[in-house]
C-alpha positions as CSV (number, residue, x, y, z in Angstrom):
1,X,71.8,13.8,173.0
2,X,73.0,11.1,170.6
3,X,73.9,12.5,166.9
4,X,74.3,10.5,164.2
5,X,77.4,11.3,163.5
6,X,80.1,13.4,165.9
7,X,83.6,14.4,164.0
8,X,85.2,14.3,167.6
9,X,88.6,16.7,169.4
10,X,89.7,18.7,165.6
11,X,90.4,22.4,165.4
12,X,87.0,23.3,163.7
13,X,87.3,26.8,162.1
14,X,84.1,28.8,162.5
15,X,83.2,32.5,161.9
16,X,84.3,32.9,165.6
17,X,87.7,31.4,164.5
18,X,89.6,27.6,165.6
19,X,88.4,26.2,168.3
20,X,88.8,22.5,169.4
21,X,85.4,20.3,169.9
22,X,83.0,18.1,168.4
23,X,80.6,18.5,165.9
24,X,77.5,17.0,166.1
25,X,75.4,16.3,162.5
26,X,72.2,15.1,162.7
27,X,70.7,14.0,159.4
28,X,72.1,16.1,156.7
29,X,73.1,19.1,159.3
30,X,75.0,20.5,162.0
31,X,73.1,19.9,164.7
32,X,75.5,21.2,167.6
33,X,79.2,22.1,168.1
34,X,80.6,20.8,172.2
35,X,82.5,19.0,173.8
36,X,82.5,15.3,174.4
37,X,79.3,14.7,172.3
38,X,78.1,11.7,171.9
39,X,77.0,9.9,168.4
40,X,75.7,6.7,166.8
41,X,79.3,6.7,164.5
42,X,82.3,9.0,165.8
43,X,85.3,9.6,163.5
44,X,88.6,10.9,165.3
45,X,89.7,14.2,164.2
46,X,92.3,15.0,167.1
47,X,95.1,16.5,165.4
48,X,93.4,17.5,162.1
49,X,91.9,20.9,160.8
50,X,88.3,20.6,160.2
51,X,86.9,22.7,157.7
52,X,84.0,24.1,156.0
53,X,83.2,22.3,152.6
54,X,84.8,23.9,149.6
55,X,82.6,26.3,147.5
56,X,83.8,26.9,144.2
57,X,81.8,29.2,142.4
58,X,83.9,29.3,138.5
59,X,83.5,26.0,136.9
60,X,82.9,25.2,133.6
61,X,81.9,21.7,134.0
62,X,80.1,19.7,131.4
63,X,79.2,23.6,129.9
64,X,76.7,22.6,127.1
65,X,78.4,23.3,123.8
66,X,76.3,24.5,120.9
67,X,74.3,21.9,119.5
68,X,73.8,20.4,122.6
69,X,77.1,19.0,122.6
70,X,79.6,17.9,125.5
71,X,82.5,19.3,126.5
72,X,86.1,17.6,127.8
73,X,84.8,17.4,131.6
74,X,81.6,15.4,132.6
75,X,79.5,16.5,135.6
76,X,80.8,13.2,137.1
77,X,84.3,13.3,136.5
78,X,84.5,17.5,137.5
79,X,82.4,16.5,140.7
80,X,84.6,13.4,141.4
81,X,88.0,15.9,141.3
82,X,85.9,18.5,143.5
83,X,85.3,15.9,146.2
84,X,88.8,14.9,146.3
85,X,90.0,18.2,146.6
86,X,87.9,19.2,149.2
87,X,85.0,21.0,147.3
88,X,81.7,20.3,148.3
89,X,79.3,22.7,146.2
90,X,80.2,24.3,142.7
91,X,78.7,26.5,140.5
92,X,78.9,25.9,137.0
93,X,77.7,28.0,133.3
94,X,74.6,27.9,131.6
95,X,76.2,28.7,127.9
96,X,73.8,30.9,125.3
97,X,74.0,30.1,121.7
98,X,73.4,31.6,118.7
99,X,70.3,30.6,117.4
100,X,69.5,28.6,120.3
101,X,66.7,28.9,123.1
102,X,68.2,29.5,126.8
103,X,64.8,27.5,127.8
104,X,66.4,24.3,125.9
105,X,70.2,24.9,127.5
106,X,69.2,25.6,131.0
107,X,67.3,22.2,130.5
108,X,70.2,19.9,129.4
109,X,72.3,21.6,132.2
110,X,69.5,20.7,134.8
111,X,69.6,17.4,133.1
112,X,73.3,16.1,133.4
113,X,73.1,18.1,137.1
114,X,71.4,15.2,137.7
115,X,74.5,13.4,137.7
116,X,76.4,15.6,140.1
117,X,78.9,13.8,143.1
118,X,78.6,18.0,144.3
119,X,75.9,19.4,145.4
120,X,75.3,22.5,142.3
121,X,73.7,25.3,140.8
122,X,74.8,27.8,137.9
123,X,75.2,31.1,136.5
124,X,73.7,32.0,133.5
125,X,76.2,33.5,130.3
126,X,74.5,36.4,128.0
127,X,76.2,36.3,125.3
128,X,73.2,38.6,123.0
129,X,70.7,40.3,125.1
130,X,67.7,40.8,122.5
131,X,64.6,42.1,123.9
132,X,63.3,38.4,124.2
133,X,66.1,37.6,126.7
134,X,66.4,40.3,128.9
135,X,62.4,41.2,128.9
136,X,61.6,36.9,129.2
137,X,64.4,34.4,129.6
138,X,66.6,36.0,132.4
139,X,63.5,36.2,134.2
140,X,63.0,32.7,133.6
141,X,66.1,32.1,134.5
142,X,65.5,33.8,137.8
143,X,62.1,31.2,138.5
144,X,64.0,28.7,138.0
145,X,66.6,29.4,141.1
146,X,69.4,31.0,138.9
147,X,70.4,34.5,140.7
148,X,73.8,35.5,138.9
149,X,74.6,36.3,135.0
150,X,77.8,36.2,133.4
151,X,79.1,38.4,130.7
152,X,81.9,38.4,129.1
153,X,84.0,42.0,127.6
154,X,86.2,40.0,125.0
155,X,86.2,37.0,123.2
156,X,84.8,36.9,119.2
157,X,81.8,34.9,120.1
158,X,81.0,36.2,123.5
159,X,82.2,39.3,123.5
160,X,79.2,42.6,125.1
161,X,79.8,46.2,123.9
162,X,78.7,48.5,126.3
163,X,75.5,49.1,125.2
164,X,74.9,45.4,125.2
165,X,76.1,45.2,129.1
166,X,74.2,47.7,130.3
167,X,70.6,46.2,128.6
168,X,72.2,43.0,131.1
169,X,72.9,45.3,134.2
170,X,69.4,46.4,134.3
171,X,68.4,43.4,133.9
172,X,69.9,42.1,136.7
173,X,69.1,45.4,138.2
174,X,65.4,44.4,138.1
175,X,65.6,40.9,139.3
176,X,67.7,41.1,141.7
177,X,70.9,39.2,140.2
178,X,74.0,39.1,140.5
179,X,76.3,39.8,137.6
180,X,79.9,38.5,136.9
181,X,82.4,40.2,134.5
182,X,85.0,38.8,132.4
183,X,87.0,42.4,132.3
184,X,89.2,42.2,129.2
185,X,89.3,44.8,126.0
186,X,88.1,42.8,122.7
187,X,89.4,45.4,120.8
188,X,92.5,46.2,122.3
189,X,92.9,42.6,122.4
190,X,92.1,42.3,119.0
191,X,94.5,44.9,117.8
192,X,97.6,43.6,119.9
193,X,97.0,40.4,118.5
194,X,96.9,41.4,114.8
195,X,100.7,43.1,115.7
196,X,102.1,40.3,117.3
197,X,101.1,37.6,113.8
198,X,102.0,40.0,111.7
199,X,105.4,40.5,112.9
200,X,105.1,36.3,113.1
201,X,105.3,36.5,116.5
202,X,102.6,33.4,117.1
203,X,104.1,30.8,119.9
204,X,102.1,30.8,123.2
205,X,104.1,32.7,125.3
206,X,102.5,35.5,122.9
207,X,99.3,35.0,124.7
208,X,100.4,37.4,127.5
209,X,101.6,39.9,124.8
210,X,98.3,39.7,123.8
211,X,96.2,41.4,126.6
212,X,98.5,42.5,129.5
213,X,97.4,44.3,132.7
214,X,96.4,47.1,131.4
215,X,93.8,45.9,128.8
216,X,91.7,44.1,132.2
217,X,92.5,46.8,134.1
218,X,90.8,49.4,131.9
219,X,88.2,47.0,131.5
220,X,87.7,46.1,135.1
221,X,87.4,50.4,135.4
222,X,84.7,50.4,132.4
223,X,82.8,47.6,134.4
224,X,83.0,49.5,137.9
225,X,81.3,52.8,136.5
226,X,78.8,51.0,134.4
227,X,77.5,48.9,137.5
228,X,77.4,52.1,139.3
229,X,75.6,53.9,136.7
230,X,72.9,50.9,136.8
231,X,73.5,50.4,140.5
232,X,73.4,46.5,140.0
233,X,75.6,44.5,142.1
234,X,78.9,42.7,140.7
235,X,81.6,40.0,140.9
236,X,85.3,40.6,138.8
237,X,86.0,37.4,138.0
238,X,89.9,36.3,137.7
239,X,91.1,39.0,138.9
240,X,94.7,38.0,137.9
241,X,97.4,41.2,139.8
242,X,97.4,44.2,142.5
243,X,97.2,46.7,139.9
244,X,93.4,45.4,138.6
245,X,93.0,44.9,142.2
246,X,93.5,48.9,143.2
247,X,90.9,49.3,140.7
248,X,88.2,47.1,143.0
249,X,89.3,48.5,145.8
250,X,88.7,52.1,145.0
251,X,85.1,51.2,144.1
252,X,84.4,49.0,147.5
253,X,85.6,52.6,149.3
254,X,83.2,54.6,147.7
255,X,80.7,51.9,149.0
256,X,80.1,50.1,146.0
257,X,79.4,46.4,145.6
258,X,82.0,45.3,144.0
259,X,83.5,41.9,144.8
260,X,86.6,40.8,143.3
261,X,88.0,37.1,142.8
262,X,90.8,35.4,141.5
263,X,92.1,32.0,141.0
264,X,95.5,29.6,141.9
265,X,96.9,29.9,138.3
266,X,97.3,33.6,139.4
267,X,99.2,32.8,142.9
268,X,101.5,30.2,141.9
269,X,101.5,30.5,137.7
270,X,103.2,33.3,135.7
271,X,103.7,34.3,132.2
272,X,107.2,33.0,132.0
273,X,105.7,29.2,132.0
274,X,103.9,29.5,128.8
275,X,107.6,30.5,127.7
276,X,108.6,26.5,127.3
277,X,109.9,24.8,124.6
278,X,107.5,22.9,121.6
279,X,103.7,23.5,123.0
280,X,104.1,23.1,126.6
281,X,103.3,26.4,126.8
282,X,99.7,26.1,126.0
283,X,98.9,23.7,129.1
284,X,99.4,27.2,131.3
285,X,97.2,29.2,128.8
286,X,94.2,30.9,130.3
287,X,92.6,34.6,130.5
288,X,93.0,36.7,132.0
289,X,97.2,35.5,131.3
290,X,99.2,35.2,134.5
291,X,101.5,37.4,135.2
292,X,105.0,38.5,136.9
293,X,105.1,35.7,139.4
294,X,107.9,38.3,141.4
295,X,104.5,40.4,142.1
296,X,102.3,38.5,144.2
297,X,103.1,39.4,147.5
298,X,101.2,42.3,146.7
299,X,98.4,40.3,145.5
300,X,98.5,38.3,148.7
301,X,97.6,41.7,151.0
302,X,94.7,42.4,148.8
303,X,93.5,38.8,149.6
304,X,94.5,39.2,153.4
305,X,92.7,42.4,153.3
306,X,89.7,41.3,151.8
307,X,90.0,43.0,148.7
308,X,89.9,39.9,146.9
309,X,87.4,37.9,149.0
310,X,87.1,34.9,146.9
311,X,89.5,32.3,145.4
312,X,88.1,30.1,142.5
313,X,89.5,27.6,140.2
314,X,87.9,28.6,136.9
315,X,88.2,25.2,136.1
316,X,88.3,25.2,132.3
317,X,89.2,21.9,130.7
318,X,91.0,20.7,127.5
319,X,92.9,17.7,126.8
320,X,96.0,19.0,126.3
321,X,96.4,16.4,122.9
322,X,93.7,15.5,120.6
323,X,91.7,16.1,117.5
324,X,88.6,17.3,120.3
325,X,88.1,19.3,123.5
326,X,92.0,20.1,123.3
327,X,94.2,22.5,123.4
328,X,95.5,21.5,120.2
329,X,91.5,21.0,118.3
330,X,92.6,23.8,116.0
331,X,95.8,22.5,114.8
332,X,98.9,21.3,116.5
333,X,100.6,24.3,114.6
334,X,97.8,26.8,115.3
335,X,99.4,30.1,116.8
336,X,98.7,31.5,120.1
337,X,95.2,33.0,119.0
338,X,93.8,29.9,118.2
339,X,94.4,27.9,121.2
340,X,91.8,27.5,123.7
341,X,92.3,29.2,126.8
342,X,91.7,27.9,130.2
343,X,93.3,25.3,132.9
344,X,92.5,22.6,134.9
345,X,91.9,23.1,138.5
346,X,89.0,22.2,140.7
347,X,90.6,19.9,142.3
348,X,93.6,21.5,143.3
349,X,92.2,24.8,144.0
350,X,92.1,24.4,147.7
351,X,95.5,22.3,148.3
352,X,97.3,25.1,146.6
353,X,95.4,28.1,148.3
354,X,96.6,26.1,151.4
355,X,99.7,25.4,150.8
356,X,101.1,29.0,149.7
357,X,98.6,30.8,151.9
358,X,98.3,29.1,155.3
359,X,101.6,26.8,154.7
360,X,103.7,29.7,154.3
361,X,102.5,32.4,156.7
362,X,100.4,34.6,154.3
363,X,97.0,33.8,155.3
364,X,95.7,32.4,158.4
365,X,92.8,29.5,158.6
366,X,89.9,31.6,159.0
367,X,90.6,33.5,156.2
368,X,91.7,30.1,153.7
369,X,88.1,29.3,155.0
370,X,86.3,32.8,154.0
371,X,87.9,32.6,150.2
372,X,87.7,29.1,149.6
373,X,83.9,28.8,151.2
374,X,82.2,31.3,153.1
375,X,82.2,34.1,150.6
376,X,81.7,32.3,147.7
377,X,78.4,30.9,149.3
378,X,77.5,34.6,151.0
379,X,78.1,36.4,147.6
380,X,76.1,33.9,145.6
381,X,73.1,33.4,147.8
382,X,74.5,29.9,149.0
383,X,75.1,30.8,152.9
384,X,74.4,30.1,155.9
385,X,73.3,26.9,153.8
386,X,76.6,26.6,152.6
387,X,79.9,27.7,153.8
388,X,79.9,27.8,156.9
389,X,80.5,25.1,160.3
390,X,77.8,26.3,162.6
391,X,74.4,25.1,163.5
392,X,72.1,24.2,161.0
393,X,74.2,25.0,158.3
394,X,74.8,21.4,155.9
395,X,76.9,19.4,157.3
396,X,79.8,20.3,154.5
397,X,83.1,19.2,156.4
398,X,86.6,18.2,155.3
399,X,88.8,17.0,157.8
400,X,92.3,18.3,156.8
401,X,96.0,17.3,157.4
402,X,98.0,20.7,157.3
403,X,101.0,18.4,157.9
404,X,100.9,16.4,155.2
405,X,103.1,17.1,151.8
406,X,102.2,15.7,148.6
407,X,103.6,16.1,145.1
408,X,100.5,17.1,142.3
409,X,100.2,14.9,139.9
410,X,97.4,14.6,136.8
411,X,96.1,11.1,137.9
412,X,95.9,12.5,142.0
413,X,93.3,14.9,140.5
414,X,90.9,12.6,139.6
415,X,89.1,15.3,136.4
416,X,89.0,13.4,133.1
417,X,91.6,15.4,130.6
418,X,95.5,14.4,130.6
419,X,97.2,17.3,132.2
420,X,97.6,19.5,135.1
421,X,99.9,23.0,135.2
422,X,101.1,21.5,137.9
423,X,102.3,18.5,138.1
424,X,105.2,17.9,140.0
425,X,104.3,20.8,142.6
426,X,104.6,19.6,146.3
427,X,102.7,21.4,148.8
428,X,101.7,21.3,152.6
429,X,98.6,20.3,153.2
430,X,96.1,17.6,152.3
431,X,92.1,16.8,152.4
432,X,91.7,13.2,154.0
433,X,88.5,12.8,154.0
434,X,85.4,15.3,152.8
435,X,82.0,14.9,153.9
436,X,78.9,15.9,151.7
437,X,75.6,16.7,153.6
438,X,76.8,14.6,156.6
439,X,77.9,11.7,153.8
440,X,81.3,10.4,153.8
441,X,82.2,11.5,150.0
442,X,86.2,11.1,149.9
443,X,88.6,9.4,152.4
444,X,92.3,9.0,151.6
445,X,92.0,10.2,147.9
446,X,89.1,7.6,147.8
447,X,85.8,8.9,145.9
448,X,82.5,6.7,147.6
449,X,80.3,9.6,146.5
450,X,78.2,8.3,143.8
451,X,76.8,9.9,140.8
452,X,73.1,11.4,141.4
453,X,73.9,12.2,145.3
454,X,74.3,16.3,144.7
455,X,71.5,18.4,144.7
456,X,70.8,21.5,143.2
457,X,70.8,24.4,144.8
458,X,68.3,27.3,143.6
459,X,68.7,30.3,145.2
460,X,65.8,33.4,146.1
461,X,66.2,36.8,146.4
462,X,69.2,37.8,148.7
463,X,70.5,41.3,149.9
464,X,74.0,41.2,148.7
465,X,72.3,40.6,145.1
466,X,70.1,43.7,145.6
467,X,70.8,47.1,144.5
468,X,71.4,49.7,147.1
469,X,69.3,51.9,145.6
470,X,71.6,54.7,144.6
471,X,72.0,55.7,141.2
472,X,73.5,59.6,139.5
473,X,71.0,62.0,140.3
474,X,68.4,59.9,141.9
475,X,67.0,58.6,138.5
476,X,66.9,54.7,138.2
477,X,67.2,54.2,134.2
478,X,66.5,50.4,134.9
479,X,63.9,50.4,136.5
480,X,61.4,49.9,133.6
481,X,62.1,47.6,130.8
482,X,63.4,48.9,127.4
483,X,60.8,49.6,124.6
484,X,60.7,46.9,122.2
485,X,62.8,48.0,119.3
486,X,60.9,49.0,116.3
């Protein structure tokens, strides 16, 4: 049979682990993995890791702001850093506003979506559950191909009590969604905070003062029991140490499903680089804070064991100068409280993962696949479409040099703001060329993808989304809708 395109002789990891062949694509799929398979173009890939497309599923990318507004990162320019970094599909936010309809955000995001390099879906952030949101919208939301809400347990503006997250749980409980956690304490937060400025304690080292461990760990606990009590299925986002980790773990013995990720800045970041003279500080500001870089060894076994089964960027971008969209948008005096949190990194995510996982012994290929691709698409309702290098999967590849060492820097990236945390960082291991759909997208650092070629991806009903159908003494408080307060 002749395919229309056969990545010939690299060590293709599938579910069944490495093997050396050919992969056929036919159209926009795998059509067969062989041996000395025959197709109308070939590309070499002796020598080379071939690897599932990157799925990055934690990216705020062109996020609509209130008003309507624009963020620092375009669909375009955070799609054009994803392809060069290997990422082939990523999921993004749709924001809620006060005082705006979720009907008229979910349609701008659809809207610039249209302007994707990446093949992309969303979740969808509930940031007030009224009645009208969790009795009409999230179901909308659901229509429309949205499986998987986000809440968040701190920030001023964002922020759910736990009254609020459980009207979302059984929400999610009843349409068969997803939900993601932000696990921090806003008033534990709050309270450390107010300490620290009044004892004029404000530079941005203070961040991690701010909420340490224990105030996400707690939090991460409060999520656990509350998904349980609900029985609605959940994702700890940025899991940032062992210790919130243990707390994850305990729940996935008991059965529960619990899935826990975290993110480079947590593997390779800690709290002593916000410690840097002036504001440099604030380019390594996000939240959850890293922490004791002397730690993650420990952190590393949870991923190996597949505690932590997914490894996102949270890409989160601000110029790090500028009077908009910066880090420094609220003054360039403003203490650590007023900065905006969040880093750079959807780019990178997968040459650092690489590099300290595989590169140095602490994770082998199939599993850089499985946290990088495979379970982000499984958890999210995106596999086998996405993910994975077997037949009839999209034909999502990037062709990999594990050899190859190259020194980060901002303009490498290819995302529109002016920094990286880390530039100057060598590592082992480098995308050549990525391949969207079957579609050369990248080779040698080179973009061809061109805006409008991803697709979205809406997602039905899937079983990891769906409660097990085990709640305290047998009674499912979510299965009907609350009464409409009076």
């Amino acid at each position: 049979m002749n395919y229309d395109l056969v990545i010939k002789g690299g060590t293709v990891v599938t579910e069944g682990g490495p093997r050396i062949c050919d992969i056929g694509i036919t159209g926009e799929r795998i059509a067969a993995l062989g041996e000395s398979l025959d197709g109308t173009e070939t590309v070499d890939a002796a020598g080379r890791i071939v690897l599932p497309g990157g799925v990055d599923s934690h990216c705020h990318i062109d996020q609509v702001d209130p008003g309507l507004g624009h963020g620092a990162e375009s669909m375009v320019t955070g799609t054009r850093a994803a392809l060069a970094g290997g990422t082939t599909s990523i999921i993004s936010f749709v924001s809620q506003h006060a005082g705006e309809e979720i009907a008229d955000v979910l349609a701008e995001s659809l809207r610039r979506g249209e302007t994707s390099l990446a093949d992309y879906t969303f979740h969808q952030i509930i940031s007030d559950p009224t009645d009208k949101v969790v009795l009409e919208d999230i179901p909308m939301v659901v229509k429309a191909g949205i499986r998987s809400l986000k809440v968040f347990l701190t920030y001023e503006d964002a922020h759910l009590t736990d009254g609020e997250f459980l009207r979302v749980l059984a929400a999610a409980h009843r349409e068969g969604c997803m939900v993601t956690v932000h696990c921090e304490n806003y008033d534990a937060i709050g309270w450390m905070t107010e300490q620290l400025l009044a004892q004029g304690l404000t530079e941005p080292k203070y961040h991690a003062w701010s909420r340490p461990e224990v105030v996400e760990r707690e939090a991460t606990y409060r999520t656990i029991c509350l998904a349980e009590l609900v029985d609605t299925p959940i994702q700890i986002f940025h899991v940032s140490c062992h210790e919130v980790a243990e707390e994850i773990e305990r729940a996935q013995k008991r059965g529960l499903k619990v899935w826990g990720e975290t993110c480079p800045q947590y593997l390779v970041l800690g709290a002593k680089d916000m410690d840097r003279p002036g504001r440099e500080g604030a380019k390594f500001m996000c939240s959850p804070a890293p922490r004791d870089a002397g730690k993650v060894d420990a952190f590393w076994d949870d991923i190996r064991r597949g505690v932590i089964d997914v490894i996102s960027s949270d890409h989160s971008a601000f110029f790090f100068e500028g009077p908009e969209n910066s880090k420094e948008m609220n003054g360039a005096d403003a203490d650590f409280s007023q900065i905006p949190n969040g880093v750079p990194g959807v780019g990178s995510r997968m040459p650092l993962v690489f590099s300290e996982g595989v590169s140095k012994g602490r994770i082998d290929l199939e599993t850089f696949a499985r946290v990088t691709a495979t379970n982000p698409a499984r958890i999210f309702g995106l596999y086998p479409q996405k993910g994975a290098i077997a037949v009839g999967s999209d034909a999502d590849i990037v062709i990999w040099d594990a050899e190859r060492k190259v020194t980060i820097t901002n303009d490498l990236l290819q995302h529109a703001v002016d920094y990286t945390p880390y530039e100057g960082m060598e590592v082992t291991g480098w995308p050549v060329a990525t391949y969207l759909r079957g579609k050369l997208s990248m080779k040698d650092g080179e973009v061809v993808a061109e805006p409008g070629q991803g697709r979205f991806l809406a997602r039905t009903a899937y079983d990891l989304a769906t409660p097990r159908g085990i709640t305290p003494n047998g009674f499912d408080a979510a299965k009907l809708p609350p009464q409409a307060k009076k």
